[in-house]
C-alpha positions in Angstrom: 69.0 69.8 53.3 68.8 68.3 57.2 72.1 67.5 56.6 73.7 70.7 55.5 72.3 72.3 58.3 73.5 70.0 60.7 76.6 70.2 59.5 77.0 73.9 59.0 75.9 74.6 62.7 78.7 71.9 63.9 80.7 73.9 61.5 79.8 77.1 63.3 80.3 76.0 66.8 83.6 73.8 66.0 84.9 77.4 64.9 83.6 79.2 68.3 85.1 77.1 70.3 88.5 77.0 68.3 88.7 80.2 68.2 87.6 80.8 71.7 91.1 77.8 72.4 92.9 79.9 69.8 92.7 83.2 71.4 93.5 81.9 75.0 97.1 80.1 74.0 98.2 83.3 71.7 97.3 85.5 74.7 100.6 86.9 76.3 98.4 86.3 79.5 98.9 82.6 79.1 100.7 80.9 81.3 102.8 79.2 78.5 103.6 82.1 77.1 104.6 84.0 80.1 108.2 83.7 82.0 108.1 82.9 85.7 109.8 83.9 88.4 110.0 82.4 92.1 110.3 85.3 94.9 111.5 84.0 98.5 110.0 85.7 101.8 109.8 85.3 104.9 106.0 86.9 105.2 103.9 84.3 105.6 101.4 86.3 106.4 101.3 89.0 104.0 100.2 86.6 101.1 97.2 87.8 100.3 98.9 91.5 100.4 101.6 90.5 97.8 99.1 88.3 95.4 97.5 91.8 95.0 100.3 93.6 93.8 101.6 91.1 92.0 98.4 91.1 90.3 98.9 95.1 89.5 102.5 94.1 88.2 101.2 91.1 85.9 98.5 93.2 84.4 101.0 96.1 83.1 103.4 93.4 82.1 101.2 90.0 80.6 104.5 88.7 79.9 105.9 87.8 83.4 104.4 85.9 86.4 105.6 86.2 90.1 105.4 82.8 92.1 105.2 84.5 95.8 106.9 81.3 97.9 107.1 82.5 101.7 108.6 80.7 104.4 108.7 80.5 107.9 110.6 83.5 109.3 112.4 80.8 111.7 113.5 78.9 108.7 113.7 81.3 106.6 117.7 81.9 106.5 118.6 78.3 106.3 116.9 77.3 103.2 117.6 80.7 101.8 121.2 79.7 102.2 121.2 76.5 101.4 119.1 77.3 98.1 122.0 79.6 97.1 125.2 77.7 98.0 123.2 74.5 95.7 122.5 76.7 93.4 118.6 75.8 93.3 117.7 79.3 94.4 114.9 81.0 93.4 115.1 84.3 90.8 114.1 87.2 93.5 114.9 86.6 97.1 114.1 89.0 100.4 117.0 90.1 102.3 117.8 90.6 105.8 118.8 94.1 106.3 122.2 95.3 106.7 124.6 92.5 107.9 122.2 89.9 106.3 121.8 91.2 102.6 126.2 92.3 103.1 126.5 88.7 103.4 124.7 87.8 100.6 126.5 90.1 98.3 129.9 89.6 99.6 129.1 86.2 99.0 128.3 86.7 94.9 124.8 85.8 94.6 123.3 88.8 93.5 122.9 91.2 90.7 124.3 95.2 91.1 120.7 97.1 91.1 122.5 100.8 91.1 121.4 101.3 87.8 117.8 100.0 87.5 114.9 102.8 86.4 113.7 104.1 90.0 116.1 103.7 92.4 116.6 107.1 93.0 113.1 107.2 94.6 114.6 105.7 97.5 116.5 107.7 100.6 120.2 107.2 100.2 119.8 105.9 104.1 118.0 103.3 103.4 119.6 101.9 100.0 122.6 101.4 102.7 120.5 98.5 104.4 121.0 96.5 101.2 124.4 97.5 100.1 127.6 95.3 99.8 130.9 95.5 101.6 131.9 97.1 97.7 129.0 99.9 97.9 126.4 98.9 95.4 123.6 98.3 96.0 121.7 94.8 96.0 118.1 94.8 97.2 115.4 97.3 96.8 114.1 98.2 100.7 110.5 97.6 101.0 109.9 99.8 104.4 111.1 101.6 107.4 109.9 99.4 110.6 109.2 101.2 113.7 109.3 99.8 117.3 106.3 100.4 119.5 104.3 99.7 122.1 100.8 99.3 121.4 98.1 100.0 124.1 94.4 99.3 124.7 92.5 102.6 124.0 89.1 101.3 126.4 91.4 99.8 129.1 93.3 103.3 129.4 89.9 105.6 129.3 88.6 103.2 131.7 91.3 103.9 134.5 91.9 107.6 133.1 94.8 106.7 132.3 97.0 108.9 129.4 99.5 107.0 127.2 103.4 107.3 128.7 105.5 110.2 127.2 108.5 108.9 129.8 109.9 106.2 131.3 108.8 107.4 134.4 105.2 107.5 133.0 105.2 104.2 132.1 106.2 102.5 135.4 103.4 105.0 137.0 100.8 103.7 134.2 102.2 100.5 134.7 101.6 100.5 138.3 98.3 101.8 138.2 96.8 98.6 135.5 98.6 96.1 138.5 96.6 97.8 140.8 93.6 97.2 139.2 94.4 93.5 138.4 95.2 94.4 134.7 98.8 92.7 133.3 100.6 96.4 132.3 102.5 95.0 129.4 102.4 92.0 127.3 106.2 90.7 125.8 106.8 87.2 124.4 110.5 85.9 125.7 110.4 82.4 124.2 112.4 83.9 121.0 114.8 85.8 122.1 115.1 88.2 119.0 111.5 89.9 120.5 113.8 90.6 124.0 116.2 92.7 121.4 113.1 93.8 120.3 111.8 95.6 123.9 114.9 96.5 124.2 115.3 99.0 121.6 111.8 100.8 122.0 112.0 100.7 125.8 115.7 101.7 126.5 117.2 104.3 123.8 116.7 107.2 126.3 118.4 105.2 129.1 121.3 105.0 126.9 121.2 108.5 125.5 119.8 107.5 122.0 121.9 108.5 119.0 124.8 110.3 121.0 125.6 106.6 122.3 125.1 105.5 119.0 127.5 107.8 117.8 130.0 106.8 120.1 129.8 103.3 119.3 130.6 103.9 115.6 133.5 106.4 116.3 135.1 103.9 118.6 134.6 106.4 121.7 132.4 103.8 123.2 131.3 99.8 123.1 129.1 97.4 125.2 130.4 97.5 128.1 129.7 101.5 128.8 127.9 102.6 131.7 125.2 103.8 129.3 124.7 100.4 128.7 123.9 99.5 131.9 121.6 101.6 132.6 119.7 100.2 130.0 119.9 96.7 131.2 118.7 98.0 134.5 115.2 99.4 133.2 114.8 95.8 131.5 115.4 94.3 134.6 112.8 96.6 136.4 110.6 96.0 133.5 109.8 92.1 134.7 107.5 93.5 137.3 105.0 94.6 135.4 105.3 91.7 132.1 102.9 88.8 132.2 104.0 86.0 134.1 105.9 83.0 132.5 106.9 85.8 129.8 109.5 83.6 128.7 107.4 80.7 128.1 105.3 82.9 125.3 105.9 82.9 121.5 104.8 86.2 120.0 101.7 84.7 118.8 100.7 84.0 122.5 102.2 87.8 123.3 100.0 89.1 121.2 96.7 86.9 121.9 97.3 88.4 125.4 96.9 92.0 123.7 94.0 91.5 121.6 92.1 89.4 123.6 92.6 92.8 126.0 94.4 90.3 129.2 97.2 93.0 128.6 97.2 97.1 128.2 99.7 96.8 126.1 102.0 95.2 123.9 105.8 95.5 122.0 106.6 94.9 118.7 107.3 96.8 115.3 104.4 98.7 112.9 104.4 95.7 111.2 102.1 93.7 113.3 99.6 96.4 113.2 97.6 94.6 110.5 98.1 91.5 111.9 96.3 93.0 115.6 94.0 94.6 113.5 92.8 91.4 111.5 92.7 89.1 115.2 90.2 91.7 116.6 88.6 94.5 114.4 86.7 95.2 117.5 90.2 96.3 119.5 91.0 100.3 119.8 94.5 99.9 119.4 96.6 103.6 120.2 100.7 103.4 119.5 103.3 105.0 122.2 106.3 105.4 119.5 108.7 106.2 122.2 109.7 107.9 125.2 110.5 111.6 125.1 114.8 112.4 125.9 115.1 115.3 128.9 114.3 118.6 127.2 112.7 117.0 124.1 109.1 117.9 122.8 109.0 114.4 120.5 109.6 111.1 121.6 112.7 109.1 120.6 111.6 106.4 118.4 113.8 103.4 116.8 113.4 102.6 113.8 115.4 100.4 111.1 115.3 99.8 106.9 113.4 96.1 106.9 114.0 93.8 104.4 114.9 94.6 100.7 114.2 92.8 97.7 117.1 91.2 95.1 117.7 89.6 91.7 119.7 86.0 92.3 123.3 86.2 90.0 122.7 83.8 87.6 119.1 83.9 87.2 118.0 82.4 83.8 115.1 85.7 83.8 117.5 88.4 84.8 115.8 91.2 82.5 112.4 90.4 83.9 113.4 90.3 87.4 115.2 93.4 87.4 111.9 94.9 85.5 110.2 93.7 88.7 113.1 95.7 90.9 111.9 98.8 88.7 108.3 98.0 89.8 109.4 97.8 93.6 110.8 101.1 93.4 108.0 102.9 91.8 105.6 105.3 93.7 102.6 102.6 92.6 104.6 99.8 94.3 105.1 102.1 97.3 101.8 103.1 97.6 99.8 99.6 97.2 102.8 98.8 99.9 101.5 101.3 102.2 97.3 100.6 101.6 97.7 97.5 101.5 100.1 96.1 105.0 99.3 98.9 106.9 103.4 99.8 106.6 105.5 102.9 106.2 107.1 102.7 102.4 111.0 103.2 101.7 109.5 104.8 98.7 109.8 108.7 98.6 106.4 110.4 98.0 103.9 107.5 99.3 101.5 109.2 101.3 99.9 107.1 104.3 95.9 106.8 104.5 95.6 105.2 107.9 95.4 107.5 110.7 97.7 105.3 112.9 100.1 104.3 110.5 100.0 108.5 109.8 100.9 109.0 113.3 104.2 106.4 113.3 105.5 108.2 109.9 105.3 111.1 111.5 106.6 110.4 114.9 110.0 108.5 113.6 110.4 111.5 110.6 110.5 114.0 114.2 113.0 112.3 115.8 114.4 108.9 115.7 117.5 106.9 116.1 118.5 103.4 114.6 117.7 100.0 115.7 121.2 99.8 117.7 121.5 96.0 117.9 120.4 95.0 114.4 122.1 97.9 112.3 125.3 97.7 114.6 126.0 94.6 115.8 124.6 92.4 113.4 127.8 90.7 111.8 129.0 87.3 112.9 128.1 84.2 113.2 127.0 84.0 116.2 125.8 87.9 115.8 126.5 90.6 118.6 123.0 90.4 118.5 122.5 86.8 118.7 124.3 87.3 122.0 123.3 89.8 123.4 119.5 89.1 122.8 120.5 85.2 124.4 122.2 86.8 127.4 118.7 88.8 128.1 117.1 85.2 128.3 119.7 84.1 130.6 119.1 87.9 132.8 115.6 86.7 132.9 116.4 83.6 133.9 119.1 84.2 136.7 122.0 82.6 134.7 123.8 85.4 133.8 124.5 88.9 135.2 124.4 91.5 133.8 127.9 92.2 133.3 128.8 89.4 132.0 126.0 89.6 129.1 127.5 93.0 128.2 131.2 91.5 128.2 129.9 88.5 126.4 128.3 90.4 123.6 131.2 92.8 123.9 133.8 90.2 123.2 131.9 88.4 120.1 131.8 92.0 118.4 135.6 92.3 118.6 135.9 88.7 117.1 133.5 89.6 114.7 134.7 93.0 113.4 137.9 90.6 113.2 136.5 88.4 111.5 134.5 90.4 108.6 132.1 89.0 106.4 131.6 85.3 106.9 131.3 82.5 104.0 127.8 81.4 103.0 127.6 77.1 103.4 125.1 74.5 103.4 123.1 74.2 106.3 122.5 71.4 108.4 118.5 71.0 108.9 117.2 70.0 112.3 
C-alpha cells in the first residue's frame, strides 16, 4: 500500500511537471516556435523605449520576435553598408532620410512598402523622406525632428530675462548672461554634423527661410547667393557668446554644459529632450523653436522627416517584417512613439501628452521650413553637406573663408547632381 502511494504521487507530480514542459514548448510564445527578426538602428539610447513596443507588438502577434540591434550613430552607416553589399544584413534596417534611404533603394536592397495596411496614415510629405529615385516608397518614417534651442527656465527668471522671438533678441539675451558671467549658449563643434545643426535653427531667417529654399530647387538660386552669406555672417557673430574651446566638445560634453546649468542654453533637435530630461529631472528646460521672419506672428522653425524603417530584399521573414511595417504605421505604434521618446510621430492622429513636446508640434505645424542642408544637399559622396558642415569647422578655425566654404560646397553639389545616386560597396573599417 506504501508503495502505491509512493508511486502514484511520483505519478502525479511527473505529470505536473510534464505538462507544465508541455504547455511551454507548444506555446506560440516560445521562442522555438516563434520567427525572429534582427532590426538595425542607430539609437542607442532609445533601447529601453523600443523593448517596450516591441513588447506591445509581440503580445498581439506570439508568433514573431524583434531582436532590437543599435549601433553607434558614428558607425552606424558603415556596417549598415557593409552588412548589405555581404549580404549578412539584418531583416528591418533604419534609414537615413532622403538621400540616405534613395541610396539604399536605388541600390536594390529593399522591399516596395506602397502597399502595406496603414501607410496611408502617413503625410504624403513625409513618405517622400523614404522614397526611391523610382517613387515608391521604402521605409515607414518614424517622426518629424525639430531643431531648437533649449534654455534654462531658473537662469532666465533669475536675470528677468524672456526667451528670444529674434535674432536680435537673442544677441541682447546673449549679452546680458556674459554679463553676468553665465556662458549664453552651449554648441558642441568636435562633429561637425551639430555645426549643420546650429545652422539651420539659428540662420533660416537670415536666409529668408522657404523663399530661398524655393529658389534653390527651381534653379533661381545656389550656395553661393548673397542670402547665404548672410547666414554665415550670424554664425560667425555667434562664436562670441558659445562656450569656449566649442570645437573641442562632443555633444555629450555640449549638453553636460546645459544640464549641469554652466550654459543658458543649448542646440539640438526634439530628440534629445528625453535624453536632457533623464541627465537632470531637476532641470526646467523651456524650447525657443525659432526666430520670428519680419512681419510674422510665429517663429520659423526647421524641421525634417527623421529616419524611416525598411524590410531588407531578400529577407528569409519577408511576410512578418512587412506585418511589423503595418505595426509602425498604426496609430498604436505612433502613439507609444510619442509617450514613450518624448517625439513628434509621422503618424497622422497621435496626439502629444507632454506639454513641451505639445508646444514643438505646434510651433513647426504654424510655420516651418525644411532642414535645407540635409533634405537638399544631401547626395554625394562626400555630401554638400558633408562639406559644407567641414568648411564651418575650418570658418571656426581660420582655415577657410567664408567664400570659399560656400564655393566649396557649391561646386561638390554640381558634381554631385552630376553624378546621381552613388553605388553602395564595402567599407573599409578604421
Amino acid at each position: 500500500m506504501k508503495e502505491k502511494l509512493l508511486l502514484g504521487m511520483f505519478f502525479i507530480l511527473f505529470s505536473g511537471v510534464a505538462a507544465g514542459c508541455g504547455n511551454g514548448d507548444s506555446s506560440g510564445n516560445s521562442n522555438e516556435d516563434a520567427v525572429e527578426l534582427e532590426m538595425y538602428s542607430w539609437r542607442t539610447e532609445d533601447r529601453s523605449a523600443y523593448e517596450e513596443i516591441i513588447a506591445a507588438f509581440e503580445e498581439e502577434n506570439p508568433d514573431i520576435k524583434i531582436k532590437f540591434n543599435p549601433f553607434e550613430a558614428t558607425e552606424y552607416n558603415t556596417i549598415l553598408t557593409n552588412a548589405l553589399v555581404s549580404g549578412t544584413g539584418p531583416d528591418i534596417v533604419q534609414l537615413r532620410p532622403y538621400t540616405g534611404a534613395r541610396t539604399i533603394a536605388d541600390n536594390g536592397y529593399l522591399v516596395a512598402l506602397d502597399d502595406i495596411e496603414g501607410i496611408d496614415n502617413i503625410d504624403e510629405s513625409y513618405l517622400e523622406a523614404a522614397q526611391g529615385s523610382d517613387g515608391n516608397t521604402y521605409g515607414i518614417p518614424l517622426s518629424l525632428n525639430i531643431g531648437l534651442i533649449y534654455y534654462n527656465i531658473d537662469i532666465f527668471n533669475e536675470y528677468g530675462l524672456e526667451p528670444p522671438e529674434t535674432w536680435d533678441d537673442f544677441i541682447e539675451v546673449s549679452q546680458e548672461l556674459k554679463k553676468n558671467g553665465v556662458t549664453p549658449l552651449s554648441v558642441g563643434g568636435r562633429e561637425a554634423w551639430l555645426l549643420s545643426m546650429l545652422h539651420g535653427v539659428i540662420t533660416p531667417t537670415a536666409y529668408g527661410g522657404n523663399d530661398f529654399v524655393s529658389d534653390v530647387t527651381e534653379g533661381k538660386a545656389d550656395l553661393t547667393d548673397p542670402r547665404m552669406m548672410e547666414s554665415l555672417d550670424r554664425m560667425e557673430e555667434l562664436t562670441e557668446y558659445i562656450a569656449d574651446g566649442f570645437l573641442a566638445l562632443d555633444d555629450a560634453d555640449s549638453q553636460a554644459l546645459f544640464y549641469t546649468e554652466e550654459a543658458a542654453m543649448y542646440v539640438n533637435g526634439d530628440f534629445q529632450l528625453e535624453v536632457l530630461e533623464n541627465s537632470n529631472p531637476d532641470l526646467s528646460i523651456g524650447v525657443i523653436p525659432g526666430f520670428k521672419e519680419e512681419g510674422s506672428d510665429d517663429p520659423l522653425v526647421m524641421n525634417w522627416v527623421d529616419g524611416s524603417y525598411g524590410v531588407v530584399e531578400g529577407t528569409e521573414h519577408e511576410e512578418e517584417a512587412l506585418k511589423f511595417m503595418e505595426f509602425m504605421a498604426s496609430p498604436e505604434f505612433g502613439q507609444l512613439f510619442t509617450d514613450n521618446l518624448s517625439r513628434v510621430s509621422a503618424v497622422e492622429g497621435v496626439t502629444a501628452s507632454h506639454d513641451t513636446v505639445k508646444q514643438i508640434m505646434e510651433a513647426s505645424e504654424a510655420n516651418s521650413t525644411p532642414y535645407l542642408m540635409l533634405v537638399e544637399y544631401g547626395l554625394g559622396s562626400p555630401s554638400t553637406k558633408g562639406i559644407f558642415e567641414d568648411g564651418l569647422q575650418g570658418m571656426y578655425l581660420g582655415e577657410i573663408t567664408k567664400e570659399e566654404l560656400l564655393e566649396q560646397s557649391q561646386e561638390n553639389a554640381e558634381r554631385a547632381a552630376e553624378e546621381g545616386v552613388e553605388e553602395l560597396e564595402m567599407i573599409e573599417e578604421d
